[in-house]
N, C-alpha and C positions, 0 to 999 in steps of 0.2 A: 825352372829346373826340369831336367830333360829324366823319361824314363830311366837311360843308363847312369845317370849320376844320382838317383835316388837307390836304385837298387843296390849302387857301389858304396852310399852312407849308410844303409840299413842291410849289409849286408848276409852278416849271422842271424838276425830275424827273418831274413827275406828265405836264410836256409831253413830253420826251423821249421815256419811257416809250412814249406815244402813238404818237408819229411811228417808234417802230421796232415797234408793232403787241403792246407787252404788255400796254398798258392799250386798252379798247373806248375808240375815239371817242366816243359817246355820254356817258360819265361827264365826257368835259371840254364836253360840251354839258350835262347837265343844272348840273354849276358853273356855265356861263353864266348859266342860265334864272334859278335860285336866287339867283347876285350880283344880276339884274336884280329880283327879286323881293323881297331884301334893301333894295337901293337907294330903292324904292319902299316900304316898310316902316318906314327909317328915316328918309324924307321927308314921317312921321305919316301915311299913307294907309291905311284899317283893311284888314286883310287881305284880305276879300271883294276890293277895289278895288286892292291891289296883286296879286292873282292875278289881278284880269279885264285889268288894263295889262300887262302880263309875257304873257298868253296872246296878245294883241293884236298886243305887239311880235313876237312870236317867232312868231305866226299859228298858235298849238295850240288844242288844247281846253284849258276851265280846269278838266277835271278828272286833264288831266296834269300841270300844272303842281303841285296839289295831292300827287300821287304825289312827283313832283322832291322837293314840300319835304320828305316822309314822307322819302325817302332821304337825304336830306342831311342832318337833323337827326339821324337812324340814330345812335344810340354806337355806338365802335366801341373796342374793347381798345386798349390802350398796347401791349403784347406783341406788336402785330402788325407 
C-alpha cells in the first residue's frame, strides 16, 4: 500500500490527526499536490505536463512536485 492510498482510506482521521498537531500539515499538502497531479494523470496528460500543470497550480518548483510523487508512491508496511 502506497502512502497516497493510505492517506486516501484514513482520510478524515488523517484530518483530525492534523488539526490537533500529530500529523505535520504539510503531509495533507503534499496529498493535495499529488491528488492534483493524479487528476491530471488520469486526464492522459504525460507526466512531464502533469507535473509542470500541478507545479503551476500550486506555484512550486517542478522538481518538488516530483519529490511529492517520490513520497507518496513510498510503500509503506500494513503493520503500521
Amino acid at each position: 500500500m502506497t502512502v497516497f492510498v493510505y492517506i486516501g482510506q484514513n482520510l478524515e482521521r488523517m484530518r483530525e490527526e492534523t488539526a490537533l498537531g500529530l500529523i505535520k500539515s504539510s503531509v495533507m499538502l503534499h496529498f493535495e499536490i499529488y491528488t492534483r497531479y493524479d487528476y491530471y494523470r488520469k486526464s492522459d496528460y504525460s507526466v512531464s505536463n502533469s507535473v509542470l500543470y500541478t507545479a503551476d497550480d500550486y506555484k512550486i518548483n517542478e522538481r518538488w512536485v516530483y519529490k511529492v510523487i517520490k513520497r507518496m508512491e513510498r510503500e509503506i508496511s500494513k503493520e503500521c
